[in-house]
N, C-alpha and C positions, 0 to 999 in steps of 0.2 A: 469574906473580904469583898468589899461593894469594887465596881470595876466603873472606868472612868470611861467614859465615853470618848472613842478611838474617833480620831477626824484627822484624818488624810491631807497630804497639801491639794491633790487631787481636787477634795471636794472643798478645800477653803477655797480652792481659784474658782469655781465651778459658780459658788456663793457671793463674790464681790461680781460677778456679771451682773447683767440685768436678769429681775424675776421674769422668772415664764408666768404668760398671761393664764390663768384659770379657765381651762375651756367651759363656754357660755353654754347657760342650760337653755332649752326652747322656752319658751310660757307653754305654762298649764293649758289645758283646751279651755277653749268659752266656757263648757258648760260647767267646768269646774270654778268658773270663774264668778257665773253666774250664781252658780251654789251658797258660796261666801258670800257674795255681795247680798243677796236675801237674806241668810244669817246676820249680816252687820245691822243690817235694814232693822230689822225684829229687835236686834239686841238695841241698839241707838234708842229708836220707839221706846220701849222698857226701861232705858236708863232715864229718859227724858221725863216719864213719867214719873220716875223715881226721886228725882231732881224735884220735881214739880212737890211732889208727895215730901220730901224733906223740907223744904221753905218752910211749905205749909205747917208742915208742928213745929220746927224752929218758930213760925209767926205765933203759935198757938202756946207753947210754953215761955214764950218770951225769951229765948236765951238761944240769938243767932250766931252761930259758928261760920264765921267766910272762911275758914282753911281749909272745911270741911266740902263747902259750895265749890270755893276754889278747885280742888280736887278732884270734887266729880266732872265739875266745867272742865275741866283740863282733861279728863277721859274721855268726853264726848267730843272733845275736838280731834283727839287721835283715832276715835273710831270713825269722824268725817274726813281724817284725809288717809286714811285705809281706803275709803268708799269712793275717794277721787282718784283715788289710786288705781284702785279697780275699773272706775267706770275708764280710763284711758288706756286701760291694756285690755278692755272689751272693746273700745272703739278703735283699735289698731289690730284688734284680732278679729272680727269682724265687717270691718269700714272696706277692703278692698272686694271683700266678696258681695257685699250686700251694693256695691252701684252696677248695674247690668250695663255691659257695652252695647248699647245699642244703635241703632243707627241715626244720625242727625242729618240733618238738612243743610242746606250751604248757611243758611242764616244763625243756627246753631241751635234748634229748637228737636225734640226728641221727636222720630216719627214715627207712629206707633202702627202696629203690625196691620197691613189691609189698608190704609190709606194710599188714597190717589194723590195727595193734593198734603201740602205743610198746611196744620192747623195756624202755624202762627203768620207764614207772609203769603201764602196760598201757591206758592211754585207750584208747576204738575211733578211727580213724584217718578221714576222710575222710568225707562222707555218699554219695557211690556206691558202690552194692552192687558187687564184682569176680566175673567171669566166669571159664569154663575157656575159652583159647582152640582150637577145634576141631582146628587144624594140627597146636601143640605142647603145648599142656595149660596152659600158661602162666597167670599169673593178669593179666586183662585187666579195667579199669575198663567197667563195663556201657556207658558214653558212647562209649566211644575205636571210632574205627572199623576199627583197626587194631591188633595185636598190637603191641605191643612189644618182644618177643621175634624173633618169626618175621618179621614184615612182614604175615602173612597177614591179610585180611580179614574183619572179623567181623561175623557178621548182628545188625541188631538183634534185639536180646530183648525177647517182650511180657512188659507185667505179670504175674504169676504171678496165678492166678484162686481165687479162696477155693476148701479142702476142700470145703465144703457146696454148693458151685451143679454142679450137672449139665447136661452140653451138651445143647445143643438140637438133636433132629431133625426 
């Protein structure tokens, strides 16, 4: 005897609510993402070819079939917006990592590690004086106790002593 599926007033009031939303899956890592999109790449190529390679004996035996071009044309555009698909969930999943914060200038131009001075409107850069580091000649922030470059350690530097005062013996 087949048995009838029991539903409860319970669950019919439970049912006329509003549905619960599907908890959201993460995206695939890049590199998974990348994987595909090279596979679609290769496959596209090959089909294109394929396409190319059909015309041609359709032109050679004379007896062209558009249902069949249509078809394939119609596959290759789904594998081109697979691949725009992809390429926009690699540029959302890599795009916040891939800009470096780096420091700007008042004028808004990037200033890049060891300069004195904005390449683009020439402001002077930072108020510590930079150092030669003794190891590798590097330009070292007079504070830093340590090259940047090398690793090596840098002694502190005394204030520079006016031209005019003469040591004392």
């Amino acid at each position: 005897m087949a048995r009838l599926p029991f539903r409860s007033r319970r669950r019919a009031a439970d049912a006329d609510e509003a549905p619960v939303a599907a908890p959201r899956r993460p995206p695939p890592p890049a590199a998974q993402l990348r994987r595909e999109r090279r596979t679609l790449v290769s496959l596209r190529e090959e089909r294109i070819r394929d396409l190319g390679g059909l015309v041609l004996e359709m032109y050679r035996q004379e007896s062209f079939r558009e249902d069949l071009v249509y078809e394939r044309c119609a596959d290759l555009v789904s594998l081109e917006e697979r691949l725009l698909d992809l390429d926009a969930m690699l540029s959302a999943a890599t795009g916040p990592r891939r800009t470096p914060r780096g420091a700007r200038c008042e004028c808004g131009a990037p200033i890049l590690w060891g300069s004195h001075f904005c390449a683009n409107c020439g402001r002077p850069l930072g108020e510590a004086p930079a150092v030669a580091c003794a190891n590798c000649g590097g330009a070292v922030p007079a504070d830093a106790r340590f090259c940047g470059a090398c690793g090596h350690p840098v002694e502190p530097t005394e204030a520079p002593e006016p031209a005019g005062a003469l040591p004392e013996q």
